[in-house]
DRENVO-737050 format. One record per residue (C-alpha): residue number from 1; residue in three letters; x, y, z. Coordinates in nm, 3 decimals, m for minus. Layout:
<nodes>
NODE  seq  type        X        Y        Z
NODE  NUM   ALA        X        Y        Z
...
</nodes>
This chain:
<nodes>
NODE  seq  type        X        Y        Z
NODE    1   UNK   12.406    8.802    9.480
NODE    2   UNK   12.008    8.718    9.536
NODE    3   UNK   11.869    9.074    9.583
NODE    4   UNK   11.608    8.951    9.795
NODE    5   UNK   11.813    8.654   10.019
NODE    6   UNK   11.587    8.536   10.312
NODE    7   UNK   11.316    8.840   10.286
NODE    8   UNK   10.913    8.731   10.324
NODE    9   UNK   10.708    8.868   10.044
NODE   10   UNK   10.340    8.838   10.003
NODE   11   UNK   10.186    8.874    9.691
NODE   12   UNK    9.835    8.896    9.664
NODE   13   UNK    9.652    8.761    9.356
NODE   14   UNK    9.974    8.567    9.284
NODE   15   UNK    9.837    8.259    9.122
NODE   16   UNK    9.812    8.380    8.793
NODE   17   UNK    9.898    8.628    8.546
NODE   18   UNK   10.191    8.920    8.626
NODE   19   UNK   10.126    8.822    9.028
NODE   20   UNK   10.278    8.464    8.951
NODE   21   UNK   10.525    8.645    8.706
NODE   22   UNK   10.640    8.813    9.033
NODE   23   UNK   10.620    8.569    9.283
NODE   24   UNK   10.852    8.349    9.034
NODE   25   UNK   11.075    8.642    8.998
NODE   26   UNK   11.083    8.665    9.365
NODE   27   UNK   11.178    8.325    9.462
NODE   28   UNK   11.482    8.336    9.219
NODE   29   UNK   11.597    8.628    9.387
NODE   30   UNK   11.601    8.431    9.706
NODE   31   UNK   11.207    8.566    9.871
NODE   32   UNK   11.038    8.320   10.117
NODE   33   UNK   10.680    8.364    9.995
NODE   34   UNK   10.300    8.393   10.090
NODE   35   UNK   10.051    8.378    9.766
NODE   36   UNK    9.735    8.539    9.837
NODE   37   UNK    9.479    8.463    9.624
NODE   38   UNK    9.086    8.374    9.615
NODE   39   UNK    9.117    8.079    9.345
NODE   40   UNK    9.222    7.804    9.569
NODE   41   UNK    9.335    7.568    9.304
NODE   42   UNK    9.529    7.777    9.130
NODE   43   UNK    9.755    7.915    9.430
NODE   44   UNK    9.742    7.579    9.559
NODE   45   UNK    9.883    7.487    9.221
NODE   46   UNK   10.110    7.788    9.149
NODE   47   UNK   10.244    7.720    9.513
NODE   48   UNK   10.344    7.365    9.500
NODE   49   UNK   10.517    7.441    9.188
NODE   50   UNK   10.690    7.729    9.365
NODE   51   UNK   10.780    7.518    9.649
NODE   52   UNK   10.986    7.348    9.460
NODE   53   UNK   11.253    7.676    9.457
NODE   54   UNK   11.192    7.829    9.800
NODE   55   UNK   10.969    7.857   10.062
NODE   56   UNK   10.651    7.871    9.991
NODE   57   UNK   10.246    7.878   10.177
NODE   58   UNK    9.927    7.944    9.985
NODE   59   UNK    9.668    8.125   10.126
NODE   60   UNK    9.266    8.147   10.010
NODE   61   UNK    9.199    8.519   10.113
NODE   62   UNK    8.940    8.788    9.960
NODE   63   UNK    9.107    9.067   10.024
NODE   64   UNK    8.798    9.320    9.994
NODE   65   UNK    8.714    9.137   10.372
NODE   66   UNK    8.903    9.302   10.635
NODE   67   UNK    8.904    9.043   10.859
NODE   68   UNK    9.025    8.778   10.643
NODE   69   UNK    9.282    9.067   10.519
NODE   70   UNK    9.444    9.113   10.886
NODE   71   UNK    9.448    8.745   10.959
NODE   72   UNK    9.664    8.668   10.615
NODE   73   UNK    9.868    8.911   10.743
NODE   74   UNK    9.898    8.761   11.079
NODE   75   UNK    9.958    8.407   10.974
NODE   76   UNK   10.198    8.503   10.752
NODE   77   UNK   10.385    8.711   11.044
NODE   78   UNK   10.307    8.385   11.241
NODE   79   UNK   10.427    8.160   11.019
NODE   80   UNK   10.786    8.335   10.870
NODE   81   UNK   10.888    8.572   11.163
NODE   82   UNK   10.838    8.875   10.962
NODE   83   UNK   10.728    9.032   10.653
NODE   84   UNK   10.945    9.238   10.427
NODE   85   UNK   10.733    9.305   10.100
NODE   86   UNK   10.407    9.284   10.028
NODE   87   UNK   10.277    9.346    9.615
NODE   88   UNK    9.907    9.456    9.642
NODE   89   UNK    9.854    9.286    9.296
NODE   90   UNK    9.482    9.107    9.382
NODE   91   UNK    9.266    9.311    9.103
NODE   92   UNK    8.939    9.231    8.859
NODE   93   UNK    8.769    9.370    8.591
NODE   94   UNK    8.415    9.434    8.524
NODE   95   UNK    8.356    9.653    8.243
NODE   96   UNK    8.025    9.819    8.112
NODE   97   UNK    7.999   10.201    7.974
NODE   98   UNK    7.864   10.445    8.251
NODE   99   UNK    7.521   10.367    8.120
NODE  100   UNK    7.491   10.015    8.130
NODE  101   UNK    7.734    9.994    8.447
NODE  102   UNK    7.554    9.778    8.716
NODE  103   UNK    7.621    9.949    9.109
NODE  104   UNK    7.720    9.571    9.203
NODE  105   UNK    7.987    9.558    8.941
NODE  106   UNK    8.129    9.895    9.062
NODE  107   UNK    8.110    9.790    9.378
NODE  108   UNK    8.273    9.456    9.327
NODE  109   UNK    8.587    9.614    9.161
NODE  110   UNK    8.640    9.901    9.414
NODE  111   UNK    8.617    9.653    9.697
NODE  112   UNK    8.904    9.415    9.558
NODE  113   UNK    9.098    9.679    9.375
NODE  114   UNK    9.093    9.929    9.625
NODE  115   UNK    8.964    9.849    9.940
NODE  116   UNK    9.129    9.533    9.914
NODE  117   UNK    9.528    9.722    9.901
NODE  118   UNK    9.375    9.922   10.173
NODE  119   UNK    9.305    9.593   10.369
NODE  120   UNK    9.621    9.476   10.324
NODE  121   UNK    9.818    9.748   10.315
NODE  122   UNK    9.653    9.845   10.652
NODE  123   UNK    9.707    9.473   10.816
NODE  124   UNK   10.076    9.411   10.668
NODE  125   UNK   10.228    9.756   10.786
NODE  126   UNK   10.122    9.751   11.145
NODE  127   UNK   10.434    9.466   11.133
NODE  128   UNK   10.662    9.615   10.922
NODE  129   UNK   10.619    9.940   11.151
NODE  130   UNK   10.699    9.756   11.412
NODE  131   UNK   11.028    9.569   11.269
NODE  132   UNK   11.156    9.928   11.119
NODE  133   UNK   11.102    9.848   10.795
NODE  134   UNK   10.941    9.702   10.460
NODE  135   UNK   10.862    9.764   10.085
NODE  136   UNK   10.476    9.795    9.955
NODE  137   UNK   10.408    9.803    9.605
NODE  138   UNK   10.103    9.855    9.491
NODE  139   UNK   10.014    9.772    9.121
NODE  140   UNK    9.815   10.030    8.939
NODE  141   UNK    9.757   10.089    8.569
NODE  142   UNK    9.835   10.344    8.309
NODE  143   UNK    9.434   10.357    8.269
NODE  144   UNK    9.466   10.526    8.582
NODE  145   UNK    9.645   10.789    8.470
NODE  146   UNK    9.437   10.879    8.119
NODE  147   UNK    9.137   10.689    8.183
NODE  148   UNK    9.019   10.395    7.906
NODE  149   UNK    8.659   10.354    7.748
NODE  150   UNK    8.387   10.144    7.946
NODE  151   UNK    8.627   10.093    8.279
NODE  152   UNK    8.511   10.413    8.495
NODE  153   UNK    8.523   10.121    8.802
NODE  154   UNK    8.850   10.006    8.715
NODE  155   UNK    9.023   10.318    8.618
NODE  156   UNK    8.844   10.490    8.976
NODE  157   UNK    9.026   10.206    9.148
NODE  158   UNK    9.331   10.243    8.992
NODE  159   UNK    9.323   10.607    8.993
NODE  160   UNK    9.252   10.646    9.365
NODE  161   UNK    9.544   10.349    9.429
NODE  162   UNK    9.788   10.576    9.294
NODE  163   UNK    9.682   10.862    9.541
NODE  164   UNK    9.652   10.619    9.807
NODE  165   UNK   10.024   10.493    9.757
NODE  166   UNK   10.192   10.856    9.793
NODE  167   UNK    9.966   10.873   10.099
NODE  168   UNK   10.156   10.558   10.245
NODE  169   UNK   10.462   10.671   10.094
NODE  170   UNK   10.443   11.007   10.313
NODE  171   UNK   10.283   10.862   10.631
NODE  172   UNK   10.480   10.545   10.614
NODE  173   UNK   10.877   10.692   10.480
NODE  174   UNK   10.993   10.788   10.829
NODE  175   UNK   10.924   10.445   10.973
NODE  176   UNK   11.164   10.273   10.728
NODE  177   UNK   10.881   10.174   10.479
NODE  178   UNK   10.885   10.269   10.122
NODE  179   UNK   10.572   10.298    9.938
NODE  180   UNK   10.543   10.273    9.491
NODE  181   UNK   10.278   10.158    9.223
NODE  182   UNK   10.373   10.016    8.890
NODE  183   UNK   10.161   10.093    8.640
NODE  184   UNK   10.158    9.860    8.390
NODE  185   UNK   10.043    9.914    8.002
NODE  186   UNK    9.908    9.636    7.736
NODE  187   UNK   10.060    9.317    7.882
NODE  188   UNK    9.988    8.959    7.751
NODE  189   UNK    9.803    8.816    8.050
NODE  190   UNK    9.508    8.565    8.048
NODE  191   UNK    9.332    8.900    8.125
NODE  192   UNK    9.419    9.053    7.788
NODE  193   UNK    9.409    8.723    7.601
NODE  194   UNK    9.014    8.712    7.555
NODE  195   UNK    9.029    9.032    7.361
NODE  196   UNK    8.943    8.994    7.027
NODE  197   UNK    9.178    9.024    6.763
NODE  198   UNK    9.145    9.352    6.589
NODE  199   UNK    9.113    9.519    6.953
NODE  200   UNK    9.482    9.413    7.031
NODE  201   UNK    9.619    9.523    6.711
NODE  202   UNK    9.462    9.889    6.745
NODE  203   UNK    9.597    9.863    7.065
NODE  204   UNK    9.952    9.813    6.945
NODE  205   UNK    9.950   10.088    6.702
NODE  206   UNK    9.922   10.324    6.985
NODE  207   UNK   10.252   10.199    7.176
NODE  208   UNK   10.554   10.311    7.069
NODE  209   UNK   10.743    9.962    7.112
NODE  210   UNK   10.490    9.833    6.870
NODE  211   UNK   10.447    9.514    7.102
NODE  212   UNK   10.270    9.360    7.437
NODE  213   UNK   10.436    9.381    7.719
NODE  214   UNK   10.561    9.028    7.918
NODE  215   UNK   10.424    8.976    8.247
NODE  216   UNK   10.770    8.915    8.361
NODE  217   UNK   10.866    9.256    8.244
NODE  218   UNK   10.655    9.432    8.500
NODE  219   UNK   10.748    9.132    8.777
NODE  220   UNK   11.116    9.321    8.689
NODE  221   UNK   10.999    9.605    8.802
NODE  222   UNK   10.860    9.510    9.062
NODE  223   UNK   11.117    9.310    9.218
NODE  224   UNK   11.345    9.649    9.154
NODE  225   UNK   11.146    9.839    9.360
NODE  226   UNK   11.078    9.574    9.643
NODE  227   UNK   11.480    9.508    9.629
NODE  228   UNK   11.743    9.747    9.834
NODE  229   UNK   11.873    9.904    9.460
NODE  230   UNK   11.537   10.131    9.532
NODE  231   UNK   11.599   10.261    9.894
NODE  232   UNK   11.547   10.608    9.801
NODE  233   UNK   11.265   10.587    9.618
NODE  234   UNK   10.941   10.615    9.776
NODE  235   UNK   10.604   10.740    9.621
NODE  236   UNK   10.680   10.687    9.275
NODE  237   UNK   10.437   10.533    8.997
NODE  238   UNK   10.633   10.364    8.737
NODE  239   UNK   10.515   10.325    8.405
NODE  240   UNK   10.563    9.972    8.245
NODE  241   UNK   10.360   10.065    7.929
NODE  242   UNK   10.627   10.046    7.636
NODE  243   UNK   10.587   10.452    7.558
NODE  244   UNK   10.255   10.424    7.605
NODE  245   UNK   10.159   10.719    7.736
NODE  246   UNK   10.523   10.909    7.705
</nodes>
């Protein structure tokens, strides 16, 4: 049985990385899908490809713009009928220590990684209020739960994202919408791969599993809690971190 037969999900920053993991995942499990993502040739690429399994549109969006944020989310409505699940994946990295962080940089990464699941957040559930019900999940980090060296904009963003989603999950519960993060660990993305060497094997010494995580071992967890199995769960963070932080 496809666990997610015939439901619209948007992911945002799905072109790459553990969005496309998801949106993959997704369209196995029977999703119709919207990829949100500013690098137009690589949703237009990851898209096609998809296309190939299920339904499929691409659209260029920068989430940290309202505007553009609320007319995704009504071209998508326009487009499918309805929207089901959206995965507030879209995130970047600028890191500095706090004394050579540059205000733009910290800017830049609050506005996409949290003013951008606001954005969307905000835009997508006005429709899922109105149908009587949805799945957000928003994807978080375990840096935002014990902070990490020369990220104080990232971990911020993915700090506050975490309060933001048991916000949702309370405001949002009673209208038939249920509202989680995933927090994922050290996973082997093309975000991780630029890291030198000796940086990722100090890094596995300090995870239990003694390994990277898959990107398609988070888009598992995602799908789990964007599927019916999690009904009663709402305002959770889940850990995908390989005892990471157990």
């Amino acid at each position: 049985m496809l666990r997610l037969k015939d439901k619209v999900a948007i992911v945002t920053g799905g072109a790459q990385g553990i969005g496309l993991a998801t949106a993959w995942r997704f369209a196995e499990e029977g999703a119709r899908l919207a990829i949100v993502d500013a690098n137009e040739a690589a949703g237009t690429r990851a898209t096609d490809e998809l296309a190939e399994t299920t339904e499929a549109v691409f659209l260029k969006v920068d989430v940290s713009k309202r505007d553009q944020a609320r007319q995704m989310a009504q071209a998508v409505h326009d487009h499918f009928g309805r929207i089901d699940v959206l995965i507030n994946n879209a995130g970047i990295l600028r890191d500095a220590q706090l004394l050579k962080m540059d205000e733009a940089d910290f800017d830049a990464v609050i506005a996409v990684n949290l003013k951008g699941v606001f954005n969307c957040g905000q835009a997508v559930a006005e429709f899922m209020v109105a149908q009587g019900s949805g799945r957000i999940v928003n994807a978080s980090s375990v840096v935002g739960l014990y902070g990490n060296f020369g990220q104080s904009n990232y971990v911020a963003s993915k700090a506050g994202l975490i309060g933001m989603t048991r916000v949702w999950a309370r405001e949002l519960g009673r209208k038939g919408i249920t509202v989680n993060a995933v927090a994922p660990g050290f996973i082997d993305t093309e975000m991780t791969a630029v890291l030198p060497k000796d940086i990722i094997a100090e890094m596995k010494k300090r995870i239990p599993a003694t390994r990277m995580g898959t990107a398609d071992e988070v888009a598992q967890a995602v799908l789990f809690l964007a599927s019916p199995s999690s009904g009663y769960i709402n305002g959770h963070v889940l850990t995908i971190d390989g005892g990471m932080t157990a």
